[in-house]
N, C-alpha and C positions, 0 to 999 in steps of 0.2 A: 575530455574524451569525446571524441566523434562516432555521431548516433550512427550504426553498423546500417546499410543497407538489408533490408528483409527482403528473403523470396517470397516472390510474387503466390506460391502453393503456403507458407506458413499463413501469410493475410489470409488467405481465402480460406483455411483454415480455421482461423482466429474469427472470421467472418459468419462462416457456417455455424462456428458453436453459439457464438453471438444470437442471430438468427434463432436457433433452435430453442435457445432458453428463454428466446422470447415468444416463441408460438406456445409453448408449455406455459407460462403466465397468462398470455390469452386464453389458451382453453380453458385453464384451471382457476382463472379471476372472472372467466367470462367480461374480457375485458380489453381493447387493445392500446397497445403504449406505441408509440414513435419508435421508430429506429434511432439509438443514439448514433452520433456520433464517434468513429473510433480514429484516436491520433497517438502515435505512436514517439511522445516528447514527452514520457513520463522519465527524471533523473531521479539518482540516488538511488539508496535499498529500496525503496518503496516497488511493489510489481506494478501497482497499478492505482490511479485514483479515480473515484466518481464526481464529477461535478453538476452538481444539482441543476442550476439553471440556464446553462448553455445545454445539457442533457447531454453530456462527453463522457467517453470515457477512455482515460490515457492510461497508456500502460507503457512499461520502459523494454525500451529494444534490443539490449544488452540482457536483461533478464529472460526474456523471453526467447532468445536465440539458445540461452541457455539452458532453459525446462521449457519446451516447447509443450508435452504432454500435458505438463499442469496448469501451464496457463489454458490450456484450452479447455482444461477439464475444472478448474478450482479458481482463476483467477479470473477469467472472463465471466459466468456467473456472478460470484461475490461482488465484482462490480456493480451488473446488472441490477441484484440484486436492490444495492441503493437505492437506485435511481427509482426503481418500482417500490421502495417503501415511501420513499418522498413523496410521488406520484400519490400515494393511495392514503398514507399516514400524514404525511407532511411534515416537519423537522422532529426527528425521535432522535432514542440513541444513536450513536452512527453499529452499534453492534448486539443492539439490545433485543428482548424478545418477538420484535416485529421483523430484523433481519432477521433472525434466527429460522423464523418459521417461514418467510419465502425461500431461506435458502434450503431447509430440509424438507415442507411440506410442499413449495411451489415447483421449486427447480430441481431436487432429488440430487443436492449436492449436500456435504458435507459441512456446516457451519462454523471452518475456522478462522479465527482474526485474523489471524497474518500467517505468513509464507514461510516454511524452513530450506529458503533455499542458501543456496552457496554464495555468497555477496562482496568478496574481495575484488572480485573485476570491476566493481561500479561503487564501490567504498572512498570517499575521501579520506584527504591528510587529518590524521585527527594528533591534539596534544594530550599530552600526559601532564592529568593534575593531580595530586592525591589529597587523601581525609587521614584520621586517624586507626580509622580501621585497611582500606586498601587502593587501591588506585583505580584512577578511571580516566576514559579514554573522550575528551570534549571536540567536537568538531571545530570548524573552521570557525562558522557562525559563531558559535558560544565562547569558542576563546577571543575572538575579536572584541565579544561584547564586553568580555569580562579586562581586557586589555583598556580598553574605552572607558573604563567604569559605569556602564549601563548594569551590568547585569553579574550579580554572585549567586553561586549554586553551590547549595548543600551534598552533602554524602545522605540518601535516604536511608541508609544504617544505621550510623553512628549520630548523621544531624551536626557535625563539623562542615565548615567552608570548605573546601574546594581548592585548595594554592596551586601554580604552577610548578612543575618539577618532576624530576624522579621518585618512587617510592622509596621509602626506607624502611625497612621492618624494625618494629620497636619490643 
């Protein structure tokens, strides 16, 4: 898929929330952080990642064309986020009580892990393998690997292998 061109008012957009959630950490840590970096070559579901020691923060452009509102309100943040618990804590959970509390008491966002957005526009081919109890849907990745014989994966239900194929109800 070809990364969609962004208007120039969504960046500055994306820009501005950026900015503000970082002046809000400064006043509130009494403390000032760098301007991360913002690239817009985040693929797949994912909205957005934080990369610790380049101090980036990618977000995908397909996602964001799509829920413009929340990324600028929940996704830009929660990246932030990271980067200032690193800063301050240095390697923790990537979701644990230290994001938790920049993202509620620092930045007056809402602390959720991931994103309910709508993800078929930026979704790869995935294969169908099943267990004994139901089936499931392996990426490109993981069925290559399991093709190769690197890598077998269980059902976390049932604790059955993984085979390639259609489901069959038993």
């Amino acid at each position: 898929m070809k990364t969609p061109r962004l208007p120039i008012a969504l960046q500055q957009a994306v820009m501005r929330s950026l900015r503000h959630s970082l002046e809000l950490a400064k006043q509130k840590l009494e403390r000032d952080f760098p301007e991360p970096k913002l690239v817009y070559q985040q693929r797949g579901t994912a909205a957005g990642t934080a990369w610790l020691e380049p101090w980036e923060i990618r977000l995908n452009p397909v996602l964001l064309l799509e829920n413009q509102a929340a990324f600028i309100d929940e996704v830009v943040p929660h990246e932030l986020a990271h980067l200032l618990v690193w800063k301050m804590f240095g390697r923790v959970a990537p979701h644990g009580k230290e994001w938790k509390w920049m993202m509620e008491s620092v930045l007056g966002v809402p602390a959720r892990r991931t994103h309910q957005f709508e993800v078929d526009s930026v979704r790869s081919r995935t294969f169908a393998y099943r267990c004994q109890c139901q089936q499931h849907q392996l990426t490109v990745r993981r069925h290559n690997r399991v093709i190769r014989g690197e890598s077998e994966y269980r059902c976390v239900h049932c604790g059955s292998l993984l085979t390639a194929g259609e489901f069959i109800a038993s």
